[in-house]
N, C-alpha and C positions, 0 to 999 in steps of 0.2 A: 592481472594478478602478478605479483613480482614472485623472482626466487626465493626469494625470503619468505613468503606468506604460501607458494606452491612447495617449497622444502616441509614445511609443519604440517601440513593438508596431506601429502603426501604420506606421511610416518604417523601423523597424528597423536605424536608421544613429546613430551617436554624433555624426556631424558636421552640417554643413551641406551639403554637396554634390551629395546624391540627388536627381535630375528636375532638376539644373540646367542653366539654357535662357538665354539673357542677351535678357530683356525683361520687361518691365514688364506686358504686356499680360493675363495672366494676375491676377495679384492686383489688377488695375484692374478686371476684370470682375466676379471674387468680391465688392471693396468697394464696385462700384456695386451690384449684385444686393443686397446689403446695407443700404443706405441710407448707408454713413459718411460724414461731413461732418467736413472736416478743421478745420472752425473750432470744431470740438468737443474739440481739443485746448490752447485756448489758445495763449499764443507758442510756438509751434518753435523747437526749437535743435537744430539739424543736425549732427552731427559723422564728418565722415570722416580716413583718412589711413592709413597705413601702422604706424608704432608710436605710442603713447600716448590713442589713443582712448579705451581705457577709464577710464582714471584722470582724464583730461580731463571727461569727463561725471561722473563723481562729484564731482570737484571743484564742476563748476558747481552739480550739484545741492546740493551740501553747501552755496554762498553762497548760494544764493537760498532753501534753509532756513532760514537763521541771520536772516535779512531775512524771513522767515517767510511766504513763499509756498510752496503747495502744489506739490508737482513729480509728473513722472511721469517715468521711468528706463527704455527699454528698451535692452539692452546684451548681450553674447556675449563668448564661450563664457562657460557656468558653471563654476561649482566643486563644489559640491555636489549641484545640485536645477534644473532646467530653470526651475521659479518665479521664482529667482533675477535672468532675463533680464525680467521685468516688474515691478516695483516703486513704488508709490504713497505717497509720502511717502519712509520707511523701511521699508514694509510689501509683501514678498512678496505676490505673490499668492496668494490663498488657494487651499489644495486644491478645493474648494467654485467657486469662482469660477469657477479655470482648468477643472472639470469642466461647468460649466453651460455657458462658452461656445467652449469646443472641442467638445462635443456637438452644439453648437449648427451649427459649421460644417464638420461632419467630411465629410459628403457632399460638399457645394460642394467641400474641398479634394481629394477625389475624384475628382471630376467635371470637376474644372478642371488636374487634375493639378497642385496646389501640393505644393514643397518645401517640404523640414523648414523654411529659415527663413521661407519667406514665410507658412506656418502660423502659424507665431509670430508673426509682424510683425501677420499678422490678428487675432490676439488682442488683441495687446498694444494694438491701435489700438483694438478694440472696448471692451477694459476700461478705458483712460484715456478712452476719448469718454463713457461711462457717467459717470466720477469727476468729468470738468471741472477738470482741472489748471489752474491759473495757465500753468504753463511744461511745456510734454513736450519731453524729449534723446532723440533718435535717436541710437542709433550704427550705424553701418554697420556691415554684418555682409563686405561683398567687394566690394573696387571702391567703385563710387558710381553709374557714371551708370543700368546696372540693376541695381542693387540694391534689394531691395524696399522701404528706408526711403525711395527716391527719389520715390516715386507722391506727397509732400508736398511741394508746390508754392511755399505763403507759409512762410517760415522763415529761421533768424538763420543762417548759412554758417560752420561753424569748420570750418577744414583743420587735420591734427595735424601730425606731420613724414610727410613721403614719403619712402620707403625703397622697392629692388628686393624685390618678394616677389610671390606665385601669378603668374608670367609666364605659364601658362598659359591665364589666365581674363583677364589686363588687359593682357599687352602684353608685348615681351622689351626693354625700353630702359623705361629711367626717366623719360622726358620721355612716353612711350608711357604710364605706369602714373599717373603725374602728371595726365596729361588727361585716366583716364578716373575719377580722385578729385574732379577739380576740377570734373566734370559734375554735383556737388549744385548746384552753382552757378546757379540759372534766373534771373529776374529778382528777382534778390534783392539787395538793397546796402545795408549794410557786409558784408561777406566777412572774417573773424577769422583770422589762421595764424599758427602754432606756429615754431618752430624748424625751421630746412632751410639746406641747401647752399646755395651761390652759383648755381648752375647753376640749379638747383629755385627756389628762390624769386624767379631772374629770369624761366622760365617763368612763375610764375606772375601776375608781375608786369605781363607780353605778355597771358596767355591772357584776363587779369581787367582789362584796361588801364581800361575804362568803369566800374570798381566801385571805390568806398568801401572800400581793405584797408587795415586794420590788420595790421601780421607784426609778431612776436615774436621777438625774435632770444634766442638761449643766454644765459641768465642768468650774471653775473658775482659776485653776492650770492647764493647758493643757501641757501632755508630748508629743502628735501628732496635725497636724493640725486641729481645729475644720471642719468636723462634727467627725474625726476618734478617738478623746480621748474620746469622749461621749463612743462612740461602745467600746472602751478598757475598761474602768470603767465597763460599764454594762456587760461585759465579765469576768474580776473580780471579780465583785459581784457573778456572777452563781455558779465559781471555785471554790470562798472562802467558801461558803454555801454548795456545797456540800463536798468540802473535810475537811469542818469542821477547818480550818483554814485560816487565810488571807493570801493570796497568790496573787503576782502582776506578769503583762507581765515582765522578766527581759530584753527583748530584742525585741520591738512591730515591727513588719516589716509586711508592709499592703503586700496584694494580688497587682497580677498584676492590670494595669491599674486604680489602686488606686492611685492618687497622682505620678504618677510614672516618673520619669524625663528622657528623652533622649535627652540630649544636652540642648538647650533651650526648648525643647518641654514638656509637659507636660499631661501626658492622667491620662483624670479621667472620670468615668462611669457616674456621677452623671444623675439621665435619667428623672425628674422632676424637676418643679421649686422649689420647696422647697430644694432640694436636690442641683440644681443648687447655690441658694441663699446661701445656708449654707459654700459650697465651693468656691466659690466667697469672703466673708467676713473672711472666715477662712484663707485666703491665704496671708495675708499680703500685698505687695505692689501686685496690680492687675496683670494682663498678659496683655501686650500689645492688643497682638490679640488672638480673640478665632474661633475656626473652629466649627461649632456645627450642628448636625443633631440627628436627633430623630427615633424611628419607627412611623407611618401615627396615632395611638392612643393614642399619647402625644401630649401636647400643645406644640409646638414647636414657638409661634409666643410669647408664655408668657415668654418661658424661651428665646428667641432672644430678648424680651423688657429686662428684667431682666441682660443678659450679655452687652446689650448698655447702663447701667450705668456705670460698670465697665470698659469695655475693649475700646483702641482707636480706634477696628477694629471687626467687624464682620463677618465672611463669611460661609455662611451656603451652605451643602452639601448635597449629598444622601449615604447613608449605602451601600457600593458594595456587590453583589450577594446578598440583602437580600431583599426579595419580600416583607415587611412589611417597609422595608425605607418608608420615609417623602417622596412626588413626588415635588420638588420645584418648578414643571410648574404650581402647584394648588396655590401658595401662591402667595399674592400678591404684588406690589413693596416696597420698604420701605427702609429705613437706613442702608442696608446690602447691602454686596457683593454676591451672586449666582454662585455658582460652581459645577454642580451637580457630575463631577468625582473626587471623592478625593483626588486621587494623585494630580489634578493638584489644587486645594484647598491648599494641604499640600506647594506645589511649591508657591502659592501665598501669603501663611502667612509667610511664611523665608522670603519672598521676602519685604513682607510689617515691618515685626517685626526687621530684621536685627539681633542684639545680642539681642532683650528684648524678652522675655520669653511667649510664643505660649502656649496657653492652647487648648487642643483637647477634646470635653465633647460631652455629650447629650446622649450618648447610649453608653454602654460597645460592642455593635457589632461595632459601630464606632471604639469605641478605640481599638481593636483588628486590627481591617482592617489597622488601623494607624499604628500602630506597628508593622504589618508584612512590609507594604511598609517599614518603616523607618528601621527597621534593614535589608530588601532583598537590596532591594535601596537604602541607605544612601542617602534620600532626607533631 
């Protein structure tokens, strides 16, 4: 059995959520019992925030590529293959790898009772300290101030935008979920951020008053769809700052399930309504129909109002194998379609949309699920 199939057996959870505890002090222990030294990573580059995290750190990795430093990438949820969340240059971790040293600490994460992601974070740390990147991106995997990419102390601060989402783990007010993103923040300065409200980015303006910020405000010139040129600009910005020169994506090409087009189909992770809203407006002529599900800790009935101004069709589903889906027997009737197996959801928006253009949203575990049926099955 590989690391990859003993990592899942082991947790036996698709998410991140299982043994979670909000402190730090656990995977501080397993990494000093360890020996990890964080200057074994090279510069840090931090990235938290609410939506665009992910594309944000691709980005960056993608410029400091092209400049032709070695990167290291760890990032969430995947799409395919858990590997995916470690990545060295452009190179997955190898099966091989991620079995030598998740073997390696399977006990300790036992013994110390680590969660799925802070397992991950330990790997991911032990296999770039092994590599000696130039530059390693953290992306938060919830929140910021314990999340377990937070145990790195020296590092570059990128906030993405701050949007309401998991009120239950950060907080139920947005200046509440803002502080505790803005906790990557230790004695580190310049501080990099994204695109945000008035509100938000005066917070952040107060919380950070002593620090060197650079903010990004919404792009007026956009070379990708809005919300993803915001995240390239603030990506940009990081690059140029630290290499001391201005330096642009020459070639921006999102992450999976980003905007990603299969036929008429379209999958995008956007997993809030804000996130929804942004992707909706940025798209130009609307999508006919959109397919949409959540995990059960997101507003799903905000971001179904929010897609029935847009779309001629709604049909909301459940996340397959993932015991954190939306239950659509709990919501109640309304302006949408109910389909709770996805394939046959995916059957019924071809069927409803014809040639116009099916957007698939609301969770990146959706969109995965969506895109393995559509390339296994050419639905």
């Amino acid at each position: 059995m590989s690391s990859e199939t003993l990592f899942g057996e082991h947790y036996r959870v698709t998410g991140e959520f299982k043994n979670l505890e909000l402190t730090l002090g656990r995977i501080e222990t397993v990494l000093d019992i360890l020996g990890f030294e964080e200057s074994s990573l090279g510069h840090v580059i931090h990235v938290a925030g609410t939506n665009g995290k992910g594309s944000t750190c691709s980005f960056i990795r993608d410029i400091l590529e092209e400049q032709g430093y070695k990167t290291a990438l760890f990032s969430s949820p995947h799409i395919e293959t858990v590997r995916e969340r470690i990545v060295l240059d452009y190179d997955l971790i190898s099966v091989d790898d991620f079995d030598r040293i998740f073997s390696g600490i399977k006990d300790l994460c036992t013994e110390h009772n680590l969660s799925y992601f802070e397992a991950l974070t330990v790997c991911a740390l032990l296999y770039f300290a092994e590599n000696s990147p130039d530059y390693t991106i953290l992306e938060t995997g919830l929140g910021g101030r314990f999340d377990a990419t937070n145990i790195i102390e020296n590092k570059t601060p990128v906030i993405t935008t701050i949007a309401y989402d998991h009120a239950a783990y950060l907080g139920n007010t947005i200046f509440k979920i803002a502080w505790e993103k803005l906790a990557i923040v230790k004695k580190n300065s310049p501080v990099f951020v994204g695109a945000n409200t008035g509100d938000v980015a005066d917070l952040i303006r107060v919380k950070l008053r002593d620090k060197a910020i650079f903010i990004k405000p919404f792009s007026e010139n956009e070379r990708l769809p809005r919300p993803y040129d915001a995240n390239l600009r603030l990506a940009e910005a990081v690059c140029s700052h630290l290499l001391k020169e201005d330096v642009l994506c020459e070639d921006p090409i999102l992450p999976m399930c980003r905007m990603e087009r299969i036929g008429n189909i379209i999958l995008d992770g956007a997993h809030n309504p804000n996130g929804l809203l942004s992707l909706l407006t940025g798209m130009g002529p609307p999508p006919a129909v959109i397919v949409l599900s959540s995990t059960e800790e997101r507003d799903i009935l905000k971001m179904t109002a929010i897609a029935e101004r847009y779309c001629r069709k709604v049909i909301l589903t459940e996340i397959p194998d993932n015991e954190r889906s939306v239950n659509l027997s709990k919501l109640p009737s309304g302006p949408y379609t109910l389909i709770p197996d996805c394939s046959k959801a995916l059957n019924k928006a071809v069927e409803v949309a014809g040639n116009a253009d099916i957007l698939v949203s609301g969770s990146l575990y959706l969109c995965a699920a969506a895109r393995k049926l559509l390339w296994e099955n050419g639905i």
